[in-house]
C-alpha positions in Angstrom: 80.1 76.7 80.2 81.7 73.2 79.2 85.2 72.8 79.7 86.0 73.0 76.2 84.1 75.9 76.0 86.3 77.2 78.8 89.2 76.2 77.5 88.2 77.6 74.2 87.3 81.0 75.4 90.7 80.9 77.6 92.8 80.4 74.0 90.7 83.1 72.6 91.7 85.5 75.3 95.7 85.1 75.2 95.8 87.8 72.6 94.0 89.9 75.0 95.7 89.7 78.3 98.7 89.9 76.4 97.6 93.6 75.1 96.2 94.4 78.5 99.2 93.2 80.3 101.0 95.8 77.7 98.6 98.3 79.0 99.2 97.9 82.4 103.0 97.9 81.9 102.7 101.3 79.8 100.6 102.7 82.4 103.2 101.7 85.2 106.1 103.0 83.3 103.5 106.7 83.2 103.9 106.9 86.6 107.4 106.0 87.4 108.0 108.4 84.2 106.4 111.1 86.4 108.6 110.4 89.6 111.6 111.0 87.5 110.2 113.9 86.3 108.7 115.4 89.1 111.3 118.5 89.2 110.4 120.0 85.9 106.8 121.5 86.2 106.8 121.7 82.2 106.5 118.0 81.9 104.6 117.2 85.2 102.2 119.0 86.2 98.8 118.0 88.6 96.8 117.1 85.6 100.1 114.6 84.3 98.9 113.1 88.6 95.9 112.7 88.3 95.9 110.8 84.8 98.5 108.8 85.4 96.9 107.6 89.1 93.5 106.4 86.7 95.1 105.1 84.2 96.9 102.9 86.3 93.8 102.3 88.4 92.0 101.3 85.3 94.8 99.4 83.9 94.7 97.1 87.2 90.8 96.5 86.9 91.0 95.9 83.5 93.8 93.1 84.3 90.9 91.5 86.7 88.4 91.7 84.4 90.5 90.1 81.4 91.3 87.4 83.4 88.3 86.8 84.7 86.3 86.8 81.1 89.5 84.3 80.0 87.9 81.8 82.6 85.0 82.2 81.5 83.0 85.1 83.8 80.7 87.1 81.5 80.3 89.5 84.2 84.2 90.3 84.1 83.7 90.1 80.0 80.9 92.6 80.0 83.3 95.1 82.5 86.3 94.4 79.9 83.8 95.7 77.2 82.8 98.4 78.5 85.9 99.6 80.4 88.1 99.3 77.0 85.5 101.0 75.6 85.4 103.7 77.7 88.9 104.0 78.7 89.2 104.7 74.3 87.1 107.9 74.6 88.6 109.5 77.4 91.7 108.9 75.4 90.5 110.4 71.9 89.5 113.2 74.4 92.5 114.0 76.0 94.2 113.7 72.4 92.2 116.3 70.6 90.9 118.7 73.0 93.9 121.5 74.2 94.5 121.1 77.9 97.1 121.0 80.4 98.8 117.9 79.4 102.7 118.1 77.9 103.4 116.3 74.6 105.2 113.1 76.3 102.1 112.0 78.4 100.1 112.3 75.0 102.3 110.0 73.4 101.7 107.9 76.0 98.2 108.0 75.8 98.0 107.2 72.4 100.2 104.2 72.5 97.6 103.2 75.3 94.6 104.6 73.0 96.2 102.2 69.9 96.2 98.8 72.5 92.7 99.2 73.7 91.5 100.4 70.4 92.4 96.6 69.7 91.2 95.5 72.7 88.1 96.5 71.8 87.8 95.3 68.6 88.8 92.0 69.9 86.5 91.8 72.6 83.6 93.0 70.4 84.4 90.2 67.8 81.1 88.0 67.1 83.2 84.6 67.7 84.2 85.9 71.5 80.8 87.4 72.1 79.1 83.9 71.2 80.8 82.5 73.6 79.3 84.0 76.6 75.9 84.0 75.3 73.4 83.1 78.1 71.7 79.3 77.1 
């Protein structure tokens, strides 16, 4: 890559570190939600553990992998594509299917499931993809 093309694919990013920074921030704010919590077995249970612990695993690597596809690594770009991606569907399934998680950590997960929804999209877009097509 050039170093305009860097530079452009770094601008082209912002939005998206911006909404992954948000995501790890949220996912943080899970967990340190669950220590306060951590007396009432109604609104933390194993499953709210367990969760939380990958979200905020995946929040981390996704904050590598954005800020290595912002300078320009398509390997990183390809892991933010398909992390975001899959990080959406385990979302949309722990929204819809009944299971041991309370009401607040679903909010959560949604407001998590709305950012990389438009992580996605972003990531996906034909403009970013271009720029880390192989010459």
């Amino acid at each position: 890559m050039t170093s305009t093309a860097i530079a452009r694919t770094h601008n082209a990013f912002r939005p998206i570190q911006i909404l992954v920074a948000s995501y790890l921030v949220v996912s943080i704010g899970t967990v340190v939600a669950a220590i306060l919590m951590r007396d009432d077995p109604a609104l933390v249970n194993t499953a709210v553990w367990i969760r939380g612990s990958i979200v905020v695993a995946t929040s981390i690597l996704m904050w590598f992998f954005v800020r290595g596809a912002a300078r320009g690594s398509s390997k990183a770009y390809l892991r933010l594509r398909i992390a975001s991606a899959v990080m959406v569907v385990a979302i949309a399934v722990i929204l819809t299917v009944p299971g041991p998680f309370p009401l607040w950590m679903k909010l959560e997960q949604a407001v998590c499931g709305v950012v990389l929804l438009v992580v996605v999209i972003l990531v996906n877009q034909k403009s970013v993809r271009a720029s880390f097509r192989r010459e």
